[in-house]
N, C-alpha and C positions, 0 to 999 in steps of 0.2 A: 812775158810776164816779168814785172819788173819785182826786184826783191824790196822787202819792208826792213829799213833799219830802225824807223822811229819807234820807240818802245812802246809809246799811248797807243800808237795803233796796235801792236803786238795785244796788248789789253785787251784792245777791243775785238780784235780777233778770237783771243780765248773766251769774253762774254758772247761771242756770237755761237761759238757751239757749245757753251751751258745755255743759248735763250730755251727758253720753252715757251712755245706763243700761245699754248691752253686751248691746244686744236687738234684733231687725228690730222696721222701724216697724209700729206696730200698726194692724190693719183697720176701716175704719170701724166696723163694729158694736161690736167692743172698748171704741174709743173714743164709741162712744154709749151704751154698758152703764156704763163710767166716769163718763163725766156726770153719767150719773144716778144712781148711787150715790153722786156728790162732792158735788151739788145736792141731793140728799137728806139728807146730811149739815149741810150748811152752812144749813137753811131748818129743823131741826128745832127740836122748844119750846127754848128756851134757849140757841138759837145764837149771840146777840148777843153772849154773855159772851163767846161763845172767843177766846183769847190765845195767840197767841206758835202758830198753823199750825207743824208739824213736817212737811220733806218729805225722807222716807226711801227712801234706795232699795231695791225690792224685793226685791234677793238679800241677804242676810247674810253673803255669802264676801267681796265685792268693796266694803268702804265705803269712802264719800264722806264728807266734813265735811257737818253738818247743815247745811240753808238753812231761813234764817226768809225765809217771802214772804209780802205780800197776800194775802189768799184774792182779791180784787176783780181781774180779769181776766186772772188767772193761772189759772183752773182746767182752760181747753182746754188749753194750753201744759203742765201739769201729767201729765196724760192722753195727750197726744202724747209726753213724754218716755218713756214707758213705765214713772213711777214711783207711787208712791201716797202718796195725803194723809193724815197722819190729824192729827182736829184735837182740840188739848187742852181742857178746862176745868175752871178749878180748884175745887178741895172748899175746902169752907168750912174749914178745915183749913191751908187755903192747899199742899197738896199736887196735882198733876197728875193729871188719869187721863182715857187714848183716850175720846171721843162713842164712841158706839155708832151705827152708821147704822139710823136705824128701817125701813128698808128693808131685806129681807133675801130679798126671793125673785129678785134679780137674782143672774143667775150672779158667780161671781169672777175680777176681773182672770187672766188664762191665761197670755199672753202671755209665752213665754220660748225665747229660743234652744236649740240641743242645746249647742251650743259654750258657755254659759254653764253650762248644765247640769253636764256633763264639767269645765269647770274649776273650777266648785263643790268636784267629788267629789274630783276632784287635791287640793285642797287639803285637806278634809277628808281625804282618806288620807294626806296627809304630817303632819299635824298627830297622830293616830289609829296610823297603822300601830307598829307592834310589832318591830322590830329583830331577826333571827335567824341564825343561822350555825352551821348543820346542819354534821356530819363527813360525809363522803362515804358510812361502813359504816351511817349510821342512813336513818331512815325517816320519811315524812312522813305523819302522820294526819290522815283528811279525814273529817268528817261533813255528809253533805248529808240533806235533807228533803225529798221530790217528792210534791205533793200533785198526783194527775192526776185528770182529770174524764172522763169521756164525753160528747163534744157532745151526743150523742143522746140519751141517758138521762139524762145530769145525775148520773151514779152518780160518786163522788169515792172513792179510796185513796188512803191515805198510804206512801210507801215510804220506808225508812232504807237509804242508801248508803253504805258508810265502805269506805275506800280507805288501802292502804298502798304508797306509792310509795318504790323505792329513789332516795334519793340522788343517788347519780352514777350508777344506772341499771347498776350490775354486777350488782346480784341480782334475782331476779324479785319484781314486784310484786302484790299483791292487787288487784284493781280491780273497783268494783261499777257495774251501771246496772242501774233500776228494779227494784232491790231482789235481782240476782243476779249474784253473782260470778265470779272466774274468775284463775288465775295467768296472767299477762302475762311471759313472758320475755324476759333481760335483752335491746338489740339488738345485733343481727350488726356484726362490722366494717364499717365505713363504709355503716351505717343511720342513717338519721335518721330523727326524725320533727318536725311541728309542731300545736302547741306544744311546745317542748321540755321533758322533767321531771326532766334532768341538772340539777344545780345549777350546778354549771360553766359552763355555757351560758346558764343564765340571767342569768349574773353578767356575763359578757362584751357584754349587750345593753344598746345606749346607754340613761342616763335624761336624757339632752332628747328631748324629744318631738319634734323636725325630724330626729333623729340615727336615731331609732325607726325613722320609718316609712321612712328611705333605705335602713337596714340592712334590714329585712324586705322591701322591695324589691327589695334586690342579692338576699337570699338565694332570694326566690320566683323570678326569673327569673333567675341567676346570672348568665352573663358579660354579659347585655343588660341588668341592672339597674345602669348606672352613674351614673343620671342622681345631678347633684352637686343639684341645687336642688327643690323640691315640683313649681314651677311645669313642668319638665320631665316631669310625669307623666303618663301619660294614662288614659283613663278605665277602660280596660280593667286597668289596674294598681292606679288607685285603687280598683277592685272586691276584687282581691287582697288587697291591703293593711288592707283592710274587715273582710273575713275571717279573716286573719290576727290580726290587733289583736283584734277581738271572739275570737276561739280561744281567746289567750292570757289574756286576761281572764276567760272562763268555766273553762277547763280547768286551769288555773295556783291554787290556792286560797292558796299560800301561794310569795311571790315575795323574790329580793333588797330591801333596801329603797332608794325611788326609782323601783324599775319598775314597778309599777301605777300612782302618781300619772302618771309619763309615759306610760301605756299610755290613760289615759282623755283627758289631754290631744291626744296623737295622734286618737284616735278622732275627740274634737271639733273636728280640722284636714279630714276625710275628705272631700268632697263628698258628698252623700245623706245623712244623718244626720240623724235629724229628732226633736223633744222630740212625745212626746205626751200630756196632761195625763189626770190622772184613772185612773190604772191602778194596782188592786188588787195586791197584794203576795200568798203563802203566807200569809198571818195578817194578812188583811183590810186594810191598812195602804194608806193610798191615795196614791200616789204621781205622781212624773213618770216616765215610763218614754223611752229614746233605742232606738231602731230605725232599719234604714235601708232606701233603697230605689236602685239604681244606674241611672245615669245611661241612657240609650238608648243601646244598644251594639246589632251585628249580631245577630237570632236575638230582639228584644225586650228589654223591662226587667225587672230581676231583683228580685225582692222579699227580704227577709230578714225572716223568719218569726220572728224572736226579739225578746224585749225586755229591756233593761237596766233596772231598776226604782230611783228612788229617792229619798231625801226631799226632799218639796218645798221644805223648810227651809234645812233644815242641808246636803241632797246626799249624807246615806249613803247607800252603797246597800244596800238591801232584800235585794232578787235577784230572778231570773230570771222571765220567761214563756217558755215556749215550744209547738212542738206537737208532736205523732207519730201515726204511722197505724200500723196494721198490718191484712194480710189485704188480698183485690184485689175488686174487683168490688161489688157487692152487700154483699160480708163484710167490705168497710174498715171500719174505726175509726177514728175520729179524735180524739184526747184534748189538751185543754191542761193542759200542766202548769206550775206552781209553785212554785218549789223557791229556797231558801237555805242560805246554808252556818249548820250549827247550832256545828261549832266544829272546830279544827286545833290538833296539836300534833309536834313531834320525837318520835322512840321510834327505839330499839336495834334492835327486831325487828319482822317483819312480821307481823301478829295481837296485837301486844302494847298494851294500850290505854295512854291516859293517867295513869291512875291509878297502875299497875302500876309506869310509866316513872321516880314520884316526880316 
């Protein structure tokens, strides 16, 4: 190991053990899969040229200033940080371009919080979201996708869903699931429901994500929800509030703007929330999907059977997995399905498409 006299490097040395990548620390095997693909890297033909190591961090939502380091006894430290190396060498051109690691049957770094996850997609949806301000007398069009399988058979349909929701919820609605519909009338005096599909009410729910989940808390438990801080929550509520938040985010396609960025933020404050890599999308697209699982409450642990899907990159989201059964005994069925939103839009009337609307 050769000694460092240059000072900038010395710098960079000391930003590399303040980085913090906004990830749990990763598990040995992680970090010996790293190794080996950093050392593979760094011992390939024509390693000696490489100049100027780039170490990037591996979300693209949340950057850091580049650090130049040593490759020389920075690579554990590199791999513990939870971020990735790539190392430059330049064309004869005098232009840059990434090694290639000749090693390619090692799996790829994983390693990623749900809470980075989720504030990925916050950001991607405030950067992305679409600005809208529906009148109360129109309608909101939804077209959804449900590609369901048969565990057993492996038999796949595709279903088309489109839904017209009133407004402020005075008129009746169209509403479809797996592919059949039905009028939905308006509700009765002091009905609710959750998720709400009044615009009104959507509008009225806070966009800070700590504001979020206090309010959806008063409202789930009303007079006993007053806790002022998160920390005041217990576990049994942050299950609520799980469900809640996930409701609103699946049921809700098209919201004020503000509340779904804070809506996935929330999610990514929840306890049980967990990133799980490598899950398929409706149109094969492989992604990081967040799901949860709640804490050990009286009666056992409660699973949450659905998944939030989305890019590993960038953090849009895809869409949904889910399951369903029908029939009892012997005659259950059980199907995963697949489904994203294919598109939304305003309209005057209920059955009236986009097109029609101008």
């Amino acid at each position: 190991m050769r000694d460092i006299h240059d000072p900038r490097a010395l710098w960079d040395l000391r930003d590399l053990a303040d980085y913090d990548a906004g990830v749990p620390p990763l598990d040995e095997e992680t970090r010996r899969r790293g190794r080996a693909r950093l050392l593979a890297t760094i011992t390939a033909p024509d390693a000696d040229r490489a100049r100027k190591p780039i170490l990037r961090n591996a979300s693209p939502v949340r950057r850091r200033p580049v650090l130049r380091i040593a490759l020389s006894g920075v690579v554990a430290a590199a791999v513990t940080a939870g971020v990735l190396v790539a190392v430059q060498h330049d064309r004869d051109d005098g232009r840059g371009r990434s090694a290639q690691p000749p090693v390619t049957d090692l799996p790829p770094l994983r390693n990623v919080s749900a809470r980075t996850v989720l504030n990925g997609a916050a950001a991607y949806a405030r950067q992305h979201e679409k600005p809208v301000s529906p009148r109360d007398d129109q309608f909101v069009y939804s077209k959804e996708i449900i590609k369901e399988t048969n565990q057993k058979t492996g038999t796949t349909k595709t279903h088309v869903s489109e839904n017209w929701r009133s407004v402020d919820g005075s008129q009746r609605s169209w509403v479809m699931e797996i592919g059949k519909g039905w009028w939905a009338p308006p509700l009765k005096e002091n009905e609710s429901v959750w998720p709400p599909q009044d615009w009104s009410e959507l509008r009225q729910l806070p966009t800070d994500p700590e504001q979020l989940i206090l309010a959806i808390e008063k409202k789930s438990f009303g007079g006993q929800g007053e806790n002022a801080s998160l920390d005041d929550i217990s576990d049994e509520e942050w299950m609520h509030i799980h469900f809640s938040l996930a409701g609103l985010l699946k049921l809700v396609p098209v919201m004020p703007e503000g509340l779904r960025p804070a809506a996935y933020e929330a999610l990514g404050m929840v306890p049980g929330v967990k990133a799980v890599p490598n899950q398929k999308d409706a149109k094969g697209r492989v992604g990081v999907a967040i799901t949860y699982k709640a804490p050990d409450l009286p009666g056992g642990t409660i699973g949450y059977g659905s998944f939030f899907i989305f890019d590993p990159v960038t953090y849009a989201f895809l869409g949904f997995r889910d399951e369903r059964s029908s029939g009892d005994g012997k005659d259950m069925k059980v199907y995963t399905q697949l489904s994203y939103l294919d598109s939304w839009a305003i309209v005057d009337r209920a059955k009236q498409y986009p097109s029609a609307a101008g």
